[in-house]
Each structure stands twice: as structure tokens, then as C-alpha cells.
N, C-alpha and C positions, 0 to 999 in steps of 0.2 A: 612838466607842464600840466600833467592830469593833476596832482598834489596840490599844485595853486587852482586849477579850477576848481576842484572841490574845497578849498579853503575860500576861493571866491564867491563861491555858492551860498557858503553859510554864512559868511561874514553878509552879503548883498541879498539873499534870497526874496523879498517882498518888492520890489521893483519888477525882477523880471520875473515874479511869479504874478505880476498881474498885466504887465505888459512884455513879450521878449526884447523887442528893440532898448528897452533900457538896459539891457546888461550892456550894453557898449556907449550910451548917450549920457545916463549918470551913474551908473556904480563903477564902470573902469577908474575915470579920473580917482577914486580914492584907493582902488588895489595899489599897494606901496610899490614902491620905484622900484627897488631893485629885485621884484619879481619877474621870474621866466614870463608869466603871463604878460605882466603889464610891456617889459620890454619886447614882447613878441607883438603884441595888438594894438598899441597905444600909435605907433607910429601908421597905421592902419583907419585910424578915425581922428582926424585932425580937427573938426570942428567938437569938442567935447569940454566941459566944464575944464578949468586950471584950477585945482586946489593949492592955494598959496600958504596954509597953516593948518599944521594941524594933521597933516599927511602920516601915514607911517614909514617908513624905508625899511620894514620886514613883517610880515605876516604875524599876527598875534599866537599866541601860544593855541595850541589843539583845545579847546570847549569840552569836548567830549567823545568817546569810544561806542559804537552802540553794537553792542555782540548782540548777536542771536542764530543770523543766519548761518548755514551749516556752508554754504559756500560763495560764489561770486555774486556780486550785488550789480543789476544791471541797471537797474532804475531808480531812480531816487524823487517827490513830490512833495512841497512843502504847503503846508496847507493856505488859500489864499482868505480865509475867515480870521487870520491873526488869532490863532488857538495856538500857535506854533506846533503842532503838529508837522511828523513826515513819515509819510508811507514810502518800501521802499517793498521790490520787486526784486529775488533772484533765481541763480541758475538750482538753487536746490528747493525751486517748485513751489515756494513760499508769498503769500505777501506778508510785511508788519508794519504796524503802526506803533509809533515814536513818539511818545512825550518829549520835545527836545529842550522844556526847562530844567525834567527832571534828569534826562541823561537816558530813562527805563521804557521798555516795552509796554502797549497797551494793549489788553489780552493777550489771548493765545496767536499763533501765529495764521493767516487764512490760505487755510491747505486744500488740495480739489485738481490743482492745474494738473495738469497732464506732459508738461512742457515747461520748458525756463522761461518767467515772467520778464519780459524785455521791457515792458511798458507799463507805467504806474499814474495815475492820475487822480487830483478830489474833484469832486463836482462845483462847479464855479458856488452854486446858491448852498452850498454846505452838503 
């Protein structure tokens, strides 16, 4: 289940990164059918669009890898300026920012915490 949401994430992220109530009103109806997610939540919101064409019936292939962090990634923020940007927050003290056309890191990483970064967020105005 976690594997499709974070596959759900990338593939829909501009929806519920500017409203949350759309990850369930319009990006569910296109996560493909016979994923763990859609068959777990689908039968959960019955009033939501029916995609009739054009649907998938399995997850696209992985996009991309983005190494850097030295260990568990607890937060993840996509940027809502359509830079596509994502900043991600983990347990080894880190934040980093993500070119996500190019796949690469953008600078060095921002170090300072004191504690595992649980929480990541952009500023709505940039």
C-alpha cells in the first residue's frame, strides 16, 4: 500500500498539492484498477469521477531514483509554483531540494537540525 501511494503521489501530486480533498475527488478515479490503493479506497468514495478510457490496470514504470539522503525519508513537498520541484525531509538531519525533471539534487543538502526532519513544506507565494 505505501509503494502505490508514493506512486500515487507522483504520478497526481498538483491536485492535492493545492487542494488535499482532491487526492480522493479527482486523482483516485485514474490510480489503475488493480492497485492495492485504488482497490482499498475506491470502494470508500463513491461519488468520484468514472474514467471510462484510457485508464491504466497497473502503475507506470518508476520515473525516477533520487539518492542522496543517508537514511529514512520522512517527508516528502512538491512544489505548488509548477517548478516541479520537491523538497524532502529526513531521519539523517537533512533537508533537499529535487529537480524532479532532471532526476538531481539542487545544492548542497540544508543541515543545522538537531533532530529528524518529520515535516517539509514550500511557501504557498514561492
Amino acid at each position: 500500500l505505501a509503494t502505490d501511494g508514493v506512486k500515487f503521489v507522483y504520478n497526481f501530486c498538483v491536485a492535492p498539492s493545492a487542494s488535499t480533498p482532491h487526492l480522493y475527488i479527482s486523482a483516485l478515479p485514474f490510480a489503475p484498477e488493480g492497485s492495492v490503493l485504488c482497490r482499498t479506497l475506491k470502494t470508500r468514495f463513491h461519488h468520484t469521477a468514472r474514467v471510462v478510457e484510457g485508464f491504466h490496470q497497473k502503475w507506470p514504470a518508476t520515473q525516477a531514483l533520487f539518492q542522496g539522503h543517508t537514511d529514512y525519508v520522512r517527508s516528502v513537498a512538491f512544489s505548488p509554483d509548477g517548478t516541479r520541484k520537491l523538497v524532502s525531509g529526513s531521519e539523517d538531519k537533512t533537508v533537499r531540494v529535487w529537480d524532479t525533471d532532471r532526476g538531481v539534487q539542487i545544492g548542497n543538502p540544508l543541515q543545522g537540525h538537531t533532530s529528524v526532519v518529520t515535516s517539509v513544506a514550500f511557501s504557498p507565494d514561492g
